[in-house]
N, CA, C and O atoms as CSV, one atom per row, in Angstrom:
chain,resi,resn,atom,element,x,y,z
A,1,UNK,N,N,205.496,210.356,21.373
A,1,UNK,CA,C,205.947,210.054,20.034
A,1,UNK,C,C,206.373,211.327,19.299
A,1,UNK,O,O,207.222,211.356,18.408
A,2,UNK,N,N,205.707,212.347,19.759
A,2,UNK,CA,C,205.800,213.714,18.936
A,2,UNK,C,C,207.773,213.659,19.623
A,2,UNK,O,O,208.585,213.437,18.725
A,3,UNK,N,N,208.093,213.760,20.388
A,3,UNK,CA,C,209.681,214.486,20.679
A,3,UNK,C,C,210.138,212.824,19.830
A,3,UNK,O,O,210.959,213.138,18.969
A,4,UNK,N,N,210.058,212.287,19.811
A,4,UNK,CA,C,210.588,211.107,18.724
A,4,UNK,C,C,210.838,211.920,17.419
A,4,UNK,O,O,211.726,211.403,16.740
A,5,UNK,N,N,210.357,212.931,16.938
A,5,UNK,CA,C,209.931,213.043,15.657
A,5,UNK,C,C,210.385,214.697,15.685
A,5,UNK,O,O,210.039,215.507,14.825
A,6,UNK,N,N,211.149,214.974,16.748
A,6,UNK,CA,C,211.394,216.485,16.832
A,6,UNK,C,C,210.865,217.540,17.696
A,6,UNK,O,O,211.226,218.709,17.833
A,7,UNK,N,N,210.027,216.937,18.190
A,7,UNK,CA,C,208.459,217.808,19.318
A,7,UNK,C,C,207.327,218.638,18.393
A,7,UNK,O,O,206.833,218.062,17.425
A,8,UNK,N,N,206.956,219.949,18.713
A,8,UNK,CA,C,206.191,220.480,18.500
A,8,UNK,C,C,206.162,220.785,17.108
A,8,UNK,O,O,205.411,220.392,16.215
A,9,UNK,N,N,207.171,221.596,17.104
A,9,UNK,CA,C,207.404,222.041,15.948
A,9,UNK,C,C,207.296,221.309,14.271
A,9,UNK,O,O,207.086,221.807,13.165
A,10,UNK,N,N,207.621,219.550,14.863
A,10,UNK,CA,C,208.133,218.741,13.961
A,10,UNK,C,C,206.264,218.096,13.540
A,10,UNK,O,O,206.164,217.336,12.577
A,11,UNK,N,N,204.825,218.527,14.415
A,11,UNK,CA,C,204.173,218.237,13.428
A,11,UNK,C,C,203.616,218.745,12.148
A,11,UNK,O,O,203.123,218.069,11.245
A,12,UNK,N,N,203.747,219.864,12.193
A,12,UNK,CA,C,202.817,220.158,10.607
A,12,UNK,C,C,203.546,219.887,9.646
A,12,UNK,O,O,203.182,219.830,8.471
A,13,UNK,N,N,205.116,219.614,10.255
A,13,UNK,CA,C,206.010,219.506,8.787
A,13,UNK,C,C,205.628,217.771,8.643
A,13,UNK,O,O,205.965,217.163,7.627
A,14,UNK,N,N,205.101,217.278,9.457
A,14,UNK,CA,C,205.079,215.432,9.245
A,14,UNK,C,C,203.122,215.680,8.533
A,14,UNK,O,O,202.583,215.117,7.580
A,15,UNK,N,N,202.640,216.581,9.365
A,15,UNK,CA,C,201.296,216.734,8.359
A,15,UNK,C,C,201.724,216.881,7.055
A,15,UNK,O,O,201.367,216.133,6.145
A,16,UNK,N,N,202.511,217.861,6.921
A,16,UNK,CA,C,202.262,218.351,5.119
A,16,UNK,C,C,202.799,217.185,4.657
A,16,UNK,O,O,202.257,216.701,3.664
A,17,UNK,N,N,203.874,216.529,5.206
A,17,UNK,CA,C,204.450,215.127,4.303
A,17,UNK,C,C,203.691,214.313,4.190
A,17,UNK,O,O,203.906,213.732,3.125
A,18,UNK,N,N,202.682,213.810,4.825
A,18,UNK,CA,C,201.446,212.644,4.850
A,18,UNK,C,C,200.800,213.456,4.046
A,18,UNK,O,O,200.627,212.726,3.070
A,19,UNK,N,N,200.432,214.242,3.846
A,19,UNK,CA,C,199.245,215.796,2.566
A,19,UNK,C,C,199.998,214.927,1.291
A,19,UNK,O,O,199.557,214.100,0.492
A,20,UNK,N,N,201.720,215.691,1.560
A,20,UNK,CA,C,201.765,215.061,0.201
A,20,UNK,C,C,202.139,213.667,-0.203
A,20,UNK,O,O,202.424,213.439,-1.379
A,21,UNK,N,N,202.156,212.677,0.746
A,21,UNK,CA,C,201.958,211.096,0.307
A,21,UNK,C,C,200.800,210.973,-0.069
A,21,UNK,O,O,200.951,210.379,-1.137
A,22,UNK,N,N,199.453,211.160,0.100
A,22,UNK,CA,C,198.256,211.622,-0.116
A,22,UNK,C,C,197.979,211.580,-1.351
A,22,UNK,O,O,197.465,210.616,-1.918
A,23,UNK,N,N,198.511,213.306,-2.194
A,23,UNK,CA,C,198.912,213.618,-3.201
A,23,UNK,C,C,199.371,212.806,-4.149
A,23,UNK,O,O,198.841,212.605,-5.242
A,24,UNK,N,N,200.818,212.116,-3.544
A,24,UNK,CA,C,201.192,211.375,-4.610
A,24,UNK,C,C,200.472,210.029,-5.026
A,24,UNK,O,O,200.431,209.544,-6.156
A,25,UNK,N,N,199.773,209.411,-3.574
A,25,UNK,CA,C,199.279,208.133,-4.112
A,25,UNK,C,C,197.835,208.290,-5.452
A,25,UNK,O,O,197.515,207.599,-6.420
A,26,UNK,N,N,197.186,209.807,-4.718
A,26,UNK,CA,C,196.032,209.986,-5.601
A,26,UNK,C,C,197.021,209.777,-7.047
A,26,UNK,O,O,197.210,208.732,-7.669
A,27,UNK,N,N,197.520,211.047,-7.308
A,27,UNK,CA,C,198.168,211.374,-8.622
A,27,UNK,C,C,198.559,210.363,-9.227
A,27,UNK,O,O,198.330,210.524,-10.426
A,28,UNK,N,N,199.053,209.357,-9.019
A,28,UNK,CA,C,199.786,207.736,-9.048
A,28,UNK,C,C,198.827,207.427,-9.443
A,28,UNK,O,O,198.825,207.733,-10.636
A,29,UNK,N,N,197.656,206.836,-9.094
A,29,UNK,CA,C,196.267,206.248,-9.653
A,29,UNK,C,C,195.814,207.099,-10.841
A,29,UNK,O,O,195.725,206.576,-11.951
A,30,UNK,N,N,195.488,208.552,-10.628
A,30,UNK,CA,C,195.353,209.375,-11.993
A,30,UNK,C,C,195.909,209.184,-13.155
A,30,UNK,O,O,195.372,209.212,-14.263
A,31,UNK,N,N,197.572,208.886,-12.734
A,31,UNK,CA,C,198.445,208.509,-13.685
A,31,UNK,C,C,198.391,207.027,-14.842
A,31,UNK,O,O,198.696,206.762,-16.004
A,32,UNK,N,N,197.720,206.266,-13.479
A,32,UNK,CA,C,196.978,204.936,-14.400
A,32,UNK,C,C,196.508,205.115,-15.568
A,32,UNK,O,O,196.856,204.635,-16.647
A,33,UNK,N,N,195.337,206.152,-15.177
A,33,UNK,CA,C,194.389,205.688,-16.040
A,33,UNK,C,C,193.982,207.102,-16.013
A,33,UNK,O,O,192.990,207.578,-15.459
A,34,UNK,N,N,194.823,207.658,-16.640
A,34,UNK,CA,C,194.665,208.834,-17.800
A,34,UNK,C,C,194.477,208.613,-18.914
A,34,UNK,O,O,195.147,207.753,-19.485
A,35,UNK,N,N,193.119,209.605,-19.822
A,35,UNK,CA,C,192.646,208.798,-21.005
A,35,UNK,C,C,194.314,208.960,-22.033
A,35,UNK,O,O,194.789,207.954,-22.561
A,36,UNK,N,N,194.959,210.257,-22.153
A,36,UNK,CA,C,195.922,210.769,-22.950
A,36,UNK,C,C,197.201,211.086,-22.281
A,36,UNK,O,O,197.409,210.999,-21.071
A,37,UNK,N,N,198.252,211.561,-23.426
A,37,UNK,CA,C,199.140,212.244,-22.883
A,37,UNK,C,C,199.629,213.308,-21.949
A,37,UNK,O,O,200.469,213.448,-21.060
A,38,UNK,N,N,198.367,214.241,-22.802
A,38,UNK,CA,C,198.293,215.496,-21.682
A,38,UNK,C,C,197.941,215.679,-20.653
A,38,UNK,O,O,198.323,216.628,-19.968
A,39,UNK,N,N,197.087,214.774,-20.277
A,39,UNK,CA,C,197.155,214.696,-18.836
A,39,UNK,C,C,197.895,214.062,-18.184
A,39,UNK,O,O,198.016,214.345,-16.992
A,40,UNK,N,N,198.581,213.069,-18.721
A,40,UNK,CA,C,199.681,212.523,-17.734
A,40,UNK,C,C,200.773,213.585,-17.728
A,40,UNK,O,O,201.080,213.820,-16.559
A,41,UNK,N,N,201.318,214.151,-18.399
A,41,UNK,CA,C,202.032,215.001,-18.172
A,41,UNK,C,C,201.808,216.460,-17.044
A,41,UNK,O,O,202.777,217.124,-16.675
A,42,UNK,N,N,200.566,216.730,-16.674
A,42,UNK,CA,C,200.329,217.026,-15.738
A,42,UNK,C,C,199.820,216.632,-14.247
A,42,UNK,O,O,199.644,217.289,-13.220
A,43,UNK,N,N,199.697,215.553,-14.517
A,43,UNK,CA,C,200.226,214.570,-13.737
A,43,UNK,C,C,201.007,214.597,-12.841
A,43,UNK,O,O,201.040,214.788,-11.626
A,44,UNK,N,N,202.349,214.121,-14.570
A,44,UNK,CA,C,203.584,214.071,-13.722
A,44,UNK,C,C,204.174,215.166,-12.840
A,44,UNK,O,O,204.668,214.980,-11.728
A,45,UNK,N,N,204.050,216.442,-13.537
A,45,UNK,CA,C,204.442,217.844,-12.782
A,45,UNK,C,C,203.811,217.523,-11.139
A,45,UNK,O,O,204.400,217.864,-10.114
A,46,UNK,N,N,202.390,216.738,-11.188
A,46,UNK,CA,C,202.229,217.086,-9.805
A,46,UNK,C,C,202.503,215.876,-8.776
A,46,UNK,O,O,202.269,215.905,-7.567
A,47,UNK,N,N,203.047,214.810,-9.511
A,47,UNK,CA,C,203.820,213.714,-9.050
A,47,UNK,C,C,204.880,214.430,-8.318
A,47,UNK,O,O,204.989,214.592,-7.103
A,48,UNK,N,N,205.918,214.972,-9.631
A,48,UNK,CA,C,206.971,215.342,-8.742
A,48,UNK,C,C,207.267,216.525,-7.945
A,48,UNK,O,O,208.342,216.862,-7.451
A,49,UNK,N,N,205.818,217.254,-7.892
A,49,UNK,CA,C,205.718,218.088,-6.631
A,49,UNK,C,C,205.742,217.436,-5.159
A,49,UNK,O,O,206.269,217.758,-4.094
A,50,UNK,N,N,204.878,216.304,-5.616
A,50,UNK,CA,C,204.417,215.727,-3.898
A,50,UNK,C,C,205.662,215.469,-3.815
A,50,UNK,O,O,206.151,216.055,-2.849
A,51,UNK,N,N,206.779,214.542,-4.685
A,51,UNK,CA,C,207.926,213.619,-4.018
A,51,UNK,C,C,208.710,214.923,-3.449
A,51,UNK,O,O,209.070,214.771,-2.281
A,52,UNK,N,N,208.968,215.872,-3.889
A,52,UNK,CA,C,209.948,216.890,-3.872
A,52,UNK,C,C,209.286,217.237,-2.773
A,52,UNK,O,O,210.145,217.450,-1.917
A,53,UNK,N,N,208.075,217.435,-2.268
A,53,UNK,CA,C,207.569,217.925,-0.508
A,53,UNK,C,C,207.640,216.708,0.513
A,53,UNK,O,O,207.766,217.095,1.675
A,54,UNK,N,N,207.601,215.637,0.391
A,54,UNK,CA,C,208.042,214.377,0.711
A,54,UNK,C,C,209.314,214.448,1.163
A,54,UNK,O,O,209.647,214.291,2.338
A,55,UNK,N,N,209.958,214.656,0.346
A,55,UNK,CA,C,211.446,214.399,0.604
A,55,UNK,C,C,211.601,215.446,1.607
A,55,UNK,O,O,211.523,215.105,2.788
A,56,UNK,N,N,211.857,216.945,1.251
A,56,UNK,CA,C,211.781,217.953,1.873
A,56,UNK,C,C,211.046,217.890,3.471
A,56,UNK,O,O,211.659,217.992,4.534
A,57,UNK,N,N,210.229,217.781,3.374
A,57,UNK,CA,C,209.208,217.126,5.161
A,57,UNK,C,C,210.429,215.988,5.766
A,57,UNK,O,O,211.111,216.312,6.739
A,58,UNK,N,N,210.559,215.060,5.297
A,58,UNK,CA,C,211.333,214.200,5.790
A,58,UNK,C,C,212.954,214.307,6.049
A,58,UNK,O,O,213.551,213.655,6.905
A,59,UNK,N,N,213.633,215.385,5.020
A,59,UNK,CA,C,214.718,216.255,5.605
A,59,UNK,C,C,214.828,217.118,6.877
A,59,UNK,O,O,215.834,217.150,7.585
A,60,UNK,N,N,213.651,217.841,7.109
A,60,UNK,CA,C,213.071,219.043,8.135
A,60,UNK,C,C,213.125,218.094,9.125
A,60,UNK,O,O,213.758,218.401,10.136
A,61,UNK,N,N,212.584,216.961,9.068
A,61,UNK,CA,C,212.464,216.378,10.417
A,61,UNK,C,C,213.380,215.621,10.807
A,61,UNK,O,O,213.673,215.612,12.002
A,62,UNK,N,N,214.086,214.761,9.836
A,62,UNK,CA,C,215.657,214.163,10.328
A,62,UNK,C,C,216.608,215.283,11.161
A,62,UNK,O,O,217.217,215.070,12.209
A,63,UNK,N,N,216.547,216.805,10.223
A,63,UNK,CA,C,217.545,217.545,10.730
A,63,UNK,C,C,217.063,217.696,12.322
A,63,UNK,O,O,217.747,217.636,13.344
A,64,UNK,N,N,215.879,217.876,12.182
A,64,UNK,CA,C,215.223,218.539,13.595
A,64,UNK,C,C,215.783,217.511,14.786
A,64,UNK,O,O,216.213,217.961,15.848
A,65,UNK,N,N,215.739,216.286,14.537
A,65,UNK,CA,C,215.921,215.093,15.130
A,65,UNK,C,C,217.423,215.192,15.746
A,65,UNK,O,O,217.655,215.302,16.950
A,66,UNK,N,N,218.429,215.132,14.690
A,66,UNK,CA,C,219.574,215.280,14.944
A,66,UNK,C,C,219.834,216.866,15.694
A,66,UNK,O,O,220.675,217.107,16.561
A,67,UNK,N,N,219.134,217.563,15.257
A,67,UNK,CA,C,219.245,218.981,16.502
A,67,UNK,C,C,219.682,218.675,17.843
A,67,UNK,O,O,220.737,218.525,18.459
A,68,UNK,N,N,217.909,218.631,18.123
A,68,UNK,CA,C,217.803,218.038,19.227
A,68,UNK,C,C,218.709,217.062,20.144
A,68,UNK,O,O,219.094,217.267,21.295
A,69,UNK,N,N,218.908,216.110,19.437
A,69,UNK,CA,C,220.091,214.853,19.934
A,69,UNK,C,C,221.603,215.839,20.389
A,69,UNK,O,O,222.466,215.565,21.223
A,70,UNK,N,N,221.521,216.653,19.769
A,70,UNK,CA,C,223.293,216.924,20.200
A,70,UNK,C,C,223.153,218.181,21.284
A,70,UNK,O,O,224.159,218.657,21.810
């Protein structure tokens, strides 16, 4: 499954992306049920950290994918 996904190289970048799905689902629940503003707003900063490493992990490994293939 690992050369599905790029080989060797392609796990820690699929670790850190599951780290930060992780991240975001915690933060997501935090986000619930935050007593105030201010904390949702830090929060959000770390919402859109995870999506932005999310995305990024899942770029690294498409490209890697398509590497490989050609």
């Amino acid at each position: 499954m690992k050369e599905w996904f790029g080989g060797d190289e392609a796990v820690p970048i699929l670790a850190g992306s599951l780290a930060a799905f992780a991240l975001f689902f915690s933060s997501f629940l935090a986000f619930l049920i935050a007593p105030d503003n201010n904390v949702r707003v830090v929060v959000l900063l770390v919402l859109g950290g995870s999506v932005a490493a999310i995305a990024g992990g899942i770029g690294v490994t498409v490209g890697n994918v398509r590497r490989d293939r050609r």
